[in-house]
C-alpha positions in Angstrom: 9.4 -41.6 25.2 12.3 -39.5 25.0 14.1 -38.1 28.5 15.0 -34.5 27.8 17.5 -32.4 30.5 16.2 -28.9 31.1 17.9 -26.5 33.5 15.3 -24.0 35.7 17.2 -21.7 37.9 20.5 -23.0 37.7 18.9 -26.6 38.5 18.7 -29.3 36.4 15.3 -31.8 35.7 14.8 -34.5 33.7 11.4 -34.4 32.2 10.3 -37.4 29.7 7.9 -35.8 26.8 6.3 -37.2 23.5 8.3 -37.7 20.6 8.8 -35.3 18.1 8.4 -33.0 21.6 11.7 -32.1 22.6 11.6 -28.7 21.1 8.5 -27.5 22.5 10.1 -28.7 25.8 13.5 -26.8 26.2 11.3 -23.4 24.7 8.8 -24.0 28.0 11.4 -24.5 30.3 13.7 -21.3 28.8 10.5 -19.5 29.4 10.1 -20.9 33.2 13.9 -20.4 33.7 13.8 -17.0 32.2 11.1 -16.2 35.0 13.2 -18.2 37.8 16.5 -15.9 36.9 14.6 -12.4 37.7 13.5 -14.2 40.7 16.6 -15.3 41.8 18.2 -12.1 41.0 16.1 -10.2 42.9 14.9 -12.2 46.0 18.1 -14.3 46.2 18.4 -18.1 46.8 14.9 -19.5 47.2 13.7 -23.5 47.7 13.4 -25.0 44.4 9.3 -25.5 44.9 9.1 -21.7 45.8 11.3 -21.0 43.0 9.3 -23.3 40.6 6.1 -21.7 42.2 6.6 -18.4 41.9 7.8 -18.5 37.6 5.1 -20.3 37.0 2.3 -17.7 38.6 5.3 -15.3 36.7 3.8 -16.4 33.5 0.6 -17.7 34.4 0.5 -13.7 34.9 1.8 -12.6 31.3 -0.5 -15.4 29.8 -3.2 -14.1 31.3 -2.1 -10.5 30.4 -1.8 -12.0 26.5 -5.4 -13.6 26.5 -7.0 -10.5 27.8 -5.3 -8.4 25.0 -6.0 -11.3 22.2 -10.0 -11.7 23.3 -9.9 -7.6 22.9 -8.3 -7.6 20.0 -10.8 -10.3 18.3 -13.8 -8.2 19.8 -12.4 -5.5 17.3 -12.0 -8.1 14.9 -15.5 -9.0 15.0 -16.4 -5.3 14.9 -14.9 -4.2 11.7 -16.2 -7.8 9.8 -19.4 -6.7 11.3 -19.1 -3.0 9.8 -17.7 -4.4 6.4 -21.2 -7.1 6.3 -23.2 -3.9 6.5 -21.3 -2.1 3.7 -21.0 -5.8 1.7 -25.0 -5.1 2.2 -25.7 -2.0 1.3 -26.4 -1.7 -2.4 -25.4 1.7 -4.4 -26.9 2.4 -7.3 -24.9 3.6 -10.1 -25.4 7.0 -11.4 -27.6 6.5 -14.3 -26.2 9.1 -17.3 -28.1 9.2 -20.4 -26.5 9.8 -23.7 -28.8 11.6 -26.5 -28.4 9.7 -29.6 -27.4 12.3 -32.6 -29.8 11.6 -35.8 -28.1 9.7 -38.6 -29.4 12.9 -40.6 -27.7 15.4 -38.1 -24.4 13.3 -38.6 -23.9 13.7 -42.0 -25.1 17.4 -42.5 -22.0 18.3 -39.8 -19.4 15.9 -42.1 -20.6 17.7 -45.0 -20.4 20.7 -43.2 -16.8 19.7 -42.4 -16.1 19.2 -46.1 -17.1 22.4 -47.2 -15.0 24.1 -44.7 -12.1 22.3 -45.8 -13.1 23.2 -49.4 -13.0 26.6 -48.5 -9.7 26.4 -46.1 -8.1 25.0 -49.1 -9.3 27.9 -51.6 -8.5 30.7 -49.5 -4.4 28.5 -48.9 -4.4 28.3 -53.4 -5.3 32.2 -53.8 -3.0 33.5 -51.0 0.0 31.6 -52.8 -0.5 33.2 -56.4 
């Protein structure tokens, strides 16, 4: 088990920790000795308990502040996945569009129409040339 140093308000502690540990260790105690330097800078020279005592409620306080705003934002959460269930659920039905069918017959009287207007077209082009 692994003794790490860690300073907390310009006082140093020797803490032993798991292996593999030692990082989640020294980011804990910057946290704690984050808190302790506002302390000391605003009250002044305190006993290290006190000192100790009062960072931790510090960010007992913020933690507590996080947790509140992490539970509201999973109520939320739980909100919208209940609002998309309900629209998962409801079904639309598609627009139904019906499409006459033309009559095969009806087909080819317009292409023969079409034949004889090009017939035409290209009667009128020959006699307005000569």
């Amino acid at each position: 088990m692994p003794e790490v140093t860690i300073s907390i308000g310009s006082r140093q502690f020797e803490v032993a920790c798991q292996d593999g540990e030692e990082s989640y260790l020294h980011a804990a105690a910057k946290m704690l000795d984050d808190e302790a330097q506002v302390l000391s800078d605003q009250v002044g020279r305190m006993p290290e308990a006190r000192m100790l005592l009062m960072a931790g409620l510090l960010l007992a306080d913020k933690t507590a502040s996080v947790e509140d705003k992490v539970a509201e934002v999973q109520a939320q959460l739980a909100e919208r996945e209940a609002e998309l269930a309900k629209l998962r659920d409801t079904v639309v039905e598609p627009e139904r569009i019906e499409v006459p069918v033309v009559p095969q017959e009806v087909t080819e009287g317009l292409g023969e129409m079409a034949a004889r207007a090009e017939a035409l077209a290209q009667e009128i082009e020959e006699k307005a040339a000569s």
